[in-house]
C-alpha positions in Angstrom: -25.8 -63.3 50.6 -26.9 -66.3 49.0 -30.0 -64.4 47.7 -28.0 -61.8 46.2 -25.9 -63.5 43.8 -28.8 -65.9 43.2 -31.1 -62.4 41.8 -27.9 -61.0 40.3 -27.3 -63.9 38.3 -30.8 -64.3 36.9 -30.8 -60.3 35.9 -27.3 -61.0 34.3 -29.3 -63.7 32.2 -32.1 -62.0 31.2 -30.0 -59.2 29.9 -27.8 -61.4 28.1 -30.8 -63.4 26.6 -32.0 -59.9 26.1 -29.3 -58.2 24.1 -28.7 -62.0 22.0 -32.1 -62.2 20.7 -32.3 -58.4 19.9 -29.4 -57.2 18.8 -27.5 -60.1 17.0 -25.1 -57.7 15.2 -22.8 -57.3 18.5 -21.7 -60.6 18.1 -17.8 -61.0 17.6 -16.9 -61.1 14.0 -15.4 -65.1 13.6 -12.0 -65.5 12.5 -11.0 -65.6 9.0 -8.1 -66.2 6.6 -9.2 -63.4 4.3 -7.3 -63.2 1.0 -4.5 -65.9 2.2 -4.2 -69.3 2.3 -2.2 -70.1 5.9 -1.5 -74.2 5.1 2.2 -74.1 5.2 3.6 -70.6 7.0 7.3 -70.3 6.8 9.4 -68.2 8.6 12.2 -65.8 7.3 14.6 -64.0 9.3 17.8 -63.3 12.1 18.0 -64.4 16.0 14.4 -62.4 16.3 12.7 -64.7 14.3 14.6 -68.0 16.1 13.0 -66.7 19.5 16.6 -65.8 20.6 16.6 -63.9 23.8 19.5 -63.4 27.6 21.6 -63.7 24.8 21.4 -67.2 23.2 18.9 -69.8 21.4 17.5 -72.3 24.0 14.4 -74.6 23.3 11.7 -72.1 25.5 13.0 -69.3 23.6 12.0 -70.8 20.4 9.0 -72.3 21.2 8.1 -68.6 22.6 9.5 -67.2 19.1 7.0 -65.0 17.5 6.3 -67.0 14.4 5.5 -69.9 16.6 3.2 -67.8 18.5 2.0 -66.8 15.2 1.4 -70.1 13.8 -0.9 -71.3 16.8 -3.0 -67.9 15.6 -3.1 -69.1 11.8 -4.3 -72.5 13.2 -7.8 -70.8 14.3 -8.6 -69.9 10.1 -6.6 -72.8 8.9 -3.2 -72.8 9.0 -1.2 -75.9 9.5 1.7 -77.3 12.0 4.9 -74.9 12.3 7.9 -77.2 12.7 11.1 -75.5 14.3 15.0 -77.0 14.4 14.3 -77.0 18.9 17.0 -78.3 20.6 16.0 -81.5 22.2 14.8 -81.4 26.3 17.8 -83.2 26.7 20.0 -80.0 25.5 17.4 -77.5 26.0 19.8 -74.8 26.9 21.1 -74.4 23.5 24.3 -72.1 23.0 23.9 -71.2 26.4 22.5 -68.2 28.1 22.3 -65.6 30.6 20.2 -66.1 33.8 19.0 -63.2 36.4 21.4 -64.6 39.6 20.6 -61.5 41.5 21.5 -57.9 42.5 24.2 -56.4 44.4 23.6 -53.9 47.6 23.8 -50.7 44.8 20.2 -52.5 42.8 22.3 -53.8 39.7 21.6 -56.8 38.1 23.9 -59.3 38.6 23.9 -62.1 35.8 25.3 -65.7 35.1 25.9 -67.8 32.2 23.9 -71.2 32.0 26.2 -73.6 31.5 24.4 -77.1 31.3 22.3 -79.4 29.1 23.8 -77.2 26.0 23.5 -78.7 22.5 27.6 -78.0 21.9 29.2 -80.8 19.7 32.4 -79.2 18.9 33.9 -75.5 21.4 36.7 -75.0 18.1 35.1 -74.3 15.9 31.5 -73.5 17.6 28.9 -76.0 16.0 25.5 -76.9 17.5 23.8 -80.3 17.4 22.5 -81.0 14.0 18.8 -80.6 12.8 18.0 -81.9 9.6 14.5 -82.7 9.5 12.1 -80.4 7.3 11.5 -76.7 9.2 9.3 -74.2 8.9 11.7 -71.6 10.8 14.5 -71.3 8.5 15.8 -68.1 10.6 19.7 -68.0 11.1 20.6 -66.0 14.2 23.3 -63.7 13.3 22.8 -63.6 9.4 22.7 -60.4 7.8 21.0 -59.2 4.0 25.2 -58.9 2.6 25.3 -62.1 3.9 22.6 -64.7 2.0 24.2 -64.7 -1.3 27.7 -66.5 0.7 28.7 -69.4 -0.3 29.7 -72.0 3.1 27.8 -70.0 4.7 26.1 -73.2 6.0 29.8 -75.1 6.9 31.6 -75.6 9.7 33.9 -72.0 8.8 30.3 -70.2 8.3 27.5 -69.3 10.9 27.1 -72.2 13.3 23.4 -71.8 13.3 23.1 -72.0 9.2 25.6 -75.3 9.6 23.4 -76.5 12.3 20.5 -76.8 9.6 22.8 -78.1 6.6 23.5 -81.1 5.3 27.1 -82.1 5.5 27.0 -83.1 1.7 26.0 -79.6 0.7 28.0 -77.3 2.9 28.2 -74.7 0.0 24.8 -73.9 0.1 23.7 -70.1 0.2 20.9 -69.3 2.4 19.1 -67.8 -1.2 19.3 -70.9 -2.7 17.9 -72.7 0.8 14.9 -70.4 0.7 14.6 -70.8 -3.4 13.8 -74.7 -2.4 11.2 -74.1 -0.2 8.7 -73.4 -2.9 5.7 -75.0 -1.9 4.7 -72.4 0.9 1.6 -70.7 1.1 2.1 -67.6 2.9 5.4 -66.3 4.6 7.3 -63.6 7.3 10.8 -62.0 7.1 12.5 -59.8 9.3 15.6 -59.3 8.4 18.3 -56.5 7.9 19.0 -55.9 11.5 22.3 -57.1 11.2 23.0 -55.0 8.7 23.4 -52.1 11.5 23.2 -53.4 14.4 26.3 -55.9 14.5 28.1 -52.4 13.4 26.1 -50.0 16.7 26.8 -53.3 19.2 30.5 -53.3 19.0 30.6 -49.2 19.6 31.9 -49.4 15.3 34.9 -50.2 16.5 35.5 -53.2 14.0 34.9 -50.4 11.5 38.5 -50.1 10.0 42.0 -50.3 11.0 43.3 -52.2 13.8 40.1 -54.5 14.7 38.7 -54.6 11.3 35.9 -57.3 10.3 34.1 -57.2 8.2 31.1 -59.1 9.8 30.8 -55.2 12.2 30.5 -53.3 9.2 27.5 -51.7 8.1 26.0 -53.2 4.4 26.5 -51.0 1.1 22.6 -50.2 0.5 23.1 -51.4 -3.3 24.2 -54.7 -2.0 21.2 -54.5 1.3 18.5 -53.7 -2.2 20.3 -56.4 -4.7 20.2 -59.1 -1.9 16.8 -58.1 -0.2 14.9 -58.1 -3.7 16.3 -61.6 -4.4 14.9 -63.1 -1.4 11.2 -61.4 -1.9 11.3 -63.4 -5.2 12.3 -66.6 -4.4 9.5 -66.2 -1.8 7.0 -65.0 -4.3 7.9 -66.7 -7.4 4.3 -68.5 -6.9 2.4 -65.7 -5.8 2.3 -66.5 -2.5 1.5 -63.8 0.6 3.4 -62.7 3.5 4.3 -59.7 5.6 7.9 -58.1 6.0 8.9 -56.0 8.7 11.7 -52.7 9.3 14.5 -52.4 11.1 14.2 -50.9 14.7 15.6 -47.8 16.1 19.0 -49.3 17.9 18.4 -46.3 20.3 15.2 -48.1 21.4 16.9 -50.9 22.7 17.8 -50.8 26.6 21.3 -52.3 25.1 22.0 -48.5 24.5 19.9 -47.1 27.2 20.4 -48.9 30.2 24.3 -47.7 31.3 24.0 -44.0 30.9 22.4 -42.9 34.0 24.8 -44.9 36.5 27.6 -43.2 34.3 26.2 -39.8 34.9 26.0 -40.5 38.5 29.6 -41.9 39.0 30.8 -38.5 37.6 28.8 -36.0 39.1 29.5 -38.1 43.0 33.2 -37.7 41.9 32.5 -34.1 40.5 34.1 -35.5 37.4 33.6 -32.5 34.4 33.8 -34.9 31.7 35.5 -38.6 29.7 37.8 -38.7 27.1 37.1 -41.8 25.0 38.4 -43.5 21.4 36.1 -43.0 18.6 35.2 -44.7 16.0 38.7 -47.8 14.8 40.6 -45.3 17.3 41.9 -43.0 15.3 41.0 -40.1 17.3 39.6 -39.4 20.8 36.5 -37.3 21.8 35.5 -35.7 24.9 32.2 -36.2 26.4 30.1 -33.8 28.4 28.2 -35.4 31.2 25.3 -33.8 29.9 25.8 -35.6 26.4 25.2 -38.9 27.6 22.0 -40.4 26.4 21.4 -36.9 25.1 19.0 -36.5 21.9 21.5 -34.1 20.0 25.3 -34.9 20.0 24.0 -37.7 22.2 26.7 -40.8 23.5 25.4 -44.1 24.4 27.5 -46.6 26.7 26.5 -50.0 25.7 25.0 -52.8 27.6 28.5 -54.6 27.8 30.4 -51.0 29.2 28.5 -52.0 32.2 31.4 -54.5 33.9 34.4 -51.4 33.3 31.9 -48.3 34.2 33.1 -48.6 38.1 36.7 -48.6 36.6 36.1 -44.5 35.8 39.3 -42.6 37.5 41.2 -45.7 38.5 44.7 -46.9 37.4 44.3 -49.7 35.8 44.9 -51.8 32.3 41.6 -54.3 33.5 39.9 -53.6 30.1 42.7 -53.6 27.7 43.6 -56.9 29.1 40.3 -58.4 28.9 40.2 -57.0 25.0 43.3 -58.7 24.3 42.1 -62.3 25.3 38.9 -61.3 23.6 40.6 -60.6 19.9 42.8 -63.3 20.6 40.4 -65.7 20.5 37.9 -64.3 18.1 38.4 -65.1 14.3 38.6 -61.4 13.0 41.3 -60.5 10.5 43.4 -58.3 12.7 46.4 -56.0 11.8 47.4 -56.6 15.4 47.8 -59.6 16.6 45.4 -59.9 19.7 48.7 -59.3 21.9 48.4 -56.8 25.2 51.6 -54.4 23.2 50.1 -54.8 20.2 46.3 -53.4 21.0 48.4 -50.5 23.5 50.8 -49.9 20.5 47.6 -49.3 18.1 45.6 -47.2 20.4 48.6 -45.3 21.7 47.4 -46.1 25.4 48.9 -45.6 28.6 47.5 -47.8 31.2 49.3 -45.9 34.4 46.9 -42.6 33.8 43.3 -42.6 35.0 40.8 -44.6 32.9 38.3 -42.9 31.0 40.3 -39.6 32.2 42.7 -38.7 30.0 43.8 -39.1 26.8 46.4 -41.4 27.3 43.9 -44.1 28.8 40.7 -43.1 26.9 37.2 -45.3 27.2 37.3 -47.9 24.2 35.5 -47.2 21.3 33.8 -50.7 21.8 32.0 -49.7 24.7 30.3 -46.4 23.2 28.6 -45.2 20.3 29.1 -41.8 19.4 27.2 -38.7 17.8 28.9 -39.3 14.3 28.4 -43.2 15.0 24.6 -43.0 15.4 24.5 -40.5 12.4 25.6 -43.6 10.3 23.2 -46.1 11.8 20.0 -43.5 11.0 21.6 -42.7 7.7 21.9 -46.8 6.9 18.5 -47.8 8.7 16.7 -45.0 6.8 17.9 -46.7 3.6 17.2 -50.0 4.3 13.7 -49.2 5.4 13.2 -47.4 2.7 14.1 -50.5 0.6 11.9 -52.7 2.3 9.0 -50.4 2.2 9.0 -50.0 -1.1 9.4 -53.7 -2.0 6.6 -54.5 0.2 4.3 -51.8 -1.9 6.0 -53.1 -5.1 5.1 -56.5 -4.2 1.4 -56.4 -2.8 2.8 -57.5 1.0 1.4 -56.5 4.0 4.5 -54.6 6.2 5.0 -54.7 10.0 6.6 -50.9 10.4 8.7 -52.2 13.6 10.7 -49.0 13.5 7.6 -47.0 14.0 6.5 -49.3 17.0 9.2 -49.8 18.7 9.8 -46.0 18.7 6.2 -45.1 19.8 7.0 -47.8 22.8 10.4 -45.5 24.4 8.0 -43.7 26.3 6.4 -46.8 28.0 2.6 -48.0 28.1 0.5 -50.0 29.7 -1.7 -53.0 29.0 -4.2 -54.9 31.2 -2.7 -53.0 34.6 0.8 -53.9 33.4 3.7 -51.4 32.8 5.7 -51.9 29.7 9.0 -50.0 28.6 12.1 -50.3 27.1 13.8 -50.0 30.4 16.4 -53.3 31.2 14.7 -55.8 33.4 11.9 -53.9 34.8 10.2 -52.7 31.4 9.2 -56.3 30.9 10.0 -56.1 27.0 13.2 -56.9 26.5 15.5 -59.7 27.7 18.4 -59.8 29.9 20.9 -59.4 26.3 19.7 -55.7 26.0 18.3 -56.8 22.5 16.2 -59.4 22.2 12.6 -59.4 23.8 11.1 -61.6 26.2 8.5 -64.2 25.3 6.1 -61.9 26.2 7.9 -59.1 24.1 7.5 -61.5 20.9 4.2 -61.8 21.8 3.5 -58.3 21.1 5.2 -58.0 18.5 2.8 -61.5 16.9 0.0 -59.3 17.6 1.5 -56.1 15.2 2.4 -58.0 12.3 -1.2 -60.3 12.8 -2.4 -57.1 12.6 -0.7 -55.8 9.4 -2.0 -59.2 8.1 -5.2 -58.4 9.0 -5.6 -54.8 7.5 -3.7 -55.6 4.3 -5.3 -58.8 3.8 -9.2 -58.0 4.6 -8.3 -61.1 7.5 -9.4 -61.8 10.7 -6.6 -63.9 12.8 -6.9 -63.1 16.0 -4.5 -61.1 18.1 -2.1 -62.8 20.8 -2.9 -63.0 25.1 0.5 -61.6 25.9 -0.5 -62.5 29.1 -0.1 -65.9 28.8 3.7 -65.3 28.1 6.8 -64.6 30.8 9.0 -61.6 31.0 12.0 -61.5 32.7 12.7 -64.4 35.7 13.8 -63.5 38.8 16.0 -66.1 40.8 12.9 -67.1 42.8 10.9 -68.0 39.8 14.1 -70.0 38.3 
């Protein structure tokens, strides 16, 4: 045996002398920077580009952000140090987030909110420990295109996660004119618009109008998505600097929208239940839904992620949701017509708790918990435009462009990578995290490698592409 490995290894070392000394033009092409200068890389962009994922911002997350995992790439043709507003190890749980606890005798996921080392400093209103150092990262979880022009955006009645980054003395501050001070970048990313749909597709558009309106769950008027969008592309090129931009997903990509329609399907055909009757829409009307139109292409419904707690309530007698609703509104800060009172949601929707949920029209299925044929019409409609908009900036402007609704699209049907299975399916697809939305650490690092790649072609570079390997996917309790 000994003998064997000892010929084997010589043979291996002859060749290899063999093919170096006569064929030097395999060698692997060394890294390069191209037509950019990567010295100071900042970051653009929404809870995607903070690393957010099990549905809050916690120190692993954002040191598994993409840009991060980015910035170590830039670092092998020059780049400098990415700074990032982390929470300390101290609070390194953040806002908080969702954990895998287990799975109940039926295989579903049962999941449970971390609840300690968090970086809370006031519950009423919501604020985060303060980070005011300089940051590379200036994304702003939750922060739509309508929204960067607003002024307190960045105070303690604006986004929590924009006050968290903002001085006290300058509250007003838009997050334009916080980007239009970072001038002496070299190269940049934004991803950004997501919001601008999704917020609208995650709550089922039923903060669309009338009795839960907000504003914040609306989707953006494209002339104000192309006025706003434009402004930040030239604060960030106002010195000719490079960077790359990226689209806005497919929302029906996302195992947020994916994930509850099969166990719905099999609750009704077990009962040999023909069909739902749900709200639509603000509730204004009701529609009926054919078993076969769930998760359907055409005239398709999707049940959200968050449907997934009432889904077993199908056929029983019960007021369980509408209940849970009213302490919701009651303590969100929407502008409400109703008041967040039990009678008052009942009296808008017109709903009668003592018929069968989902069943009749009298106790539909909330409009918050699906989105609808005519609902995802709107989303294509609005995420055509905006992508649209930001494709033709990026042209306009020279930038390279990270397509992500092409790749995330391409990625429904699954692939495979080094003898590992990826999908969009929850859990087990390895891409996305336990919120449905965001991607794991290993899902960011995928999507470091697509837009290192749309570097590379647009920019004649050579950064190399991201071991995804070297990144987690989603923990199970025994890895906790």
């Amino acid at each position: 045996m000994k003998k064997f490995f000892y010929k084997s290894s010589v043979l291996a070392l002859m060749a290899g002398m063999f093919l170096t000394s006569c064929d030097p033009e395999i060698d692997t092409p060394s890294s390069s920077a191209g037509e950019v200068n990567f010295a100071k890389y900042i970051a653009i962009g929404n809870s995607l580009t903070a690393g957010q994922g099990d549905g809050g911002v916690y120190r692993e997350g954002q040191l598994n952000s993409y840009p991060a995992i980015m910035a170590e790439q830039f670092k092998t043709v020059g780049g400098g140090e990415f700074t990032q507003p982390l929470f300390t190890e101290e609070q390194r749980n953040g806002t908080g987030y969702l954990r895998l606890a287990g799975f109940t005798a039926q295989g579903s996921p049962i999941t449970a909110n971390v609840t300690e080392a968090l970086a809370i400093r006031s519950v009423s209103p919501r604020l985060y420990t303060k980070y005011l150092e300089p940051i590379n990262n200036l994304a702003v979880p939750d922060i739509k295109v309508a929204d960067v022009k607003t002024a307190g955006y960045g105070s303690t009645q604006g986004n929590p996660h924009f006050e968290r980054i903002t001085p006290d003395n300058n509250s007003s501050q838009t997050y334009l004119q916080r980007i239009q001070q970072s001038t002496d970048h070299t190269f940049f990313s934004m991803w950004i618009g997501n919001n601008d749909v999704l917020s609208y597709a995650t709550s089922g558009a039923a903060f669309s109008g009338g009795a839960l309106n907000s504003n914040s769950r609306t989707i953006t008027p494209t002339a104000t998505f192309d006025a706003n969008y434009s402004e930040l592309l030239t604060a960030l090129t106002a010195g000719g600097q490079k960077g790359v931009v990226a689209t806005i997903p497919d929302v029906t990509a996302i195992p947020f929208f994916t994930t509850v329609g099969p166990s719905v399907q099999q609750l009704l055909a077990a009962n040999n239940i023909p069909g739902l009757v749900a709200l639509t829409g603000s509730g204004s009307s009701r529609i009926q839904i054919a078993p076969a139109q769930i998760n359907a292409a055409q005239n398709g419904v999707y049940f959200l992620l968050t449907s997934s707690a009432y889904a077993s309530l199908v056929g029983q007698r019960t007021g369980k949701y509408w209940r849970d609703l009213a302490r919701q509104v009651s303590a969100s800060q929407d502008p409400l017509a109703v008041r967040g009172t039990l009678a008052g949601l009942l009296l808008a929707y017109q709903v009668d708790t003592t018929a069968m949920f989902g069943l009749s029209a009298g106790n539909p299925i909330p409009s918050a918990l699906i989105l609808d044929a005519a609902e995802q019409q709107n989303v294509r409609t609005a995420t055509e435009a905006f992508n649209n908009i930001i494709k033709a900036q990026a042209d306009a402007r020279g930038l390279a462009l990270f397509d992500a609704n092409a790749y995330f699209n391409n990625v429904k049907t699954g692939f495979g990578k080094n003898g590992v299975a990826y999908s969009p399916a929850f859990i087990t697809g390895n891409l996305f995290s336990l919120d449905g939305v965001h991607p794991t650490p290993r899902g960011y690092a995928f999507v470091a490698s697509e837009m290192i790649r749309a570097i590379n072609s647009k920019y004649n570079a050579n950064v190399p592409t991201v071991d995804e390997t070297q990144y987690r996917t989603v923990l199970f309790p025994t890895q906790q």
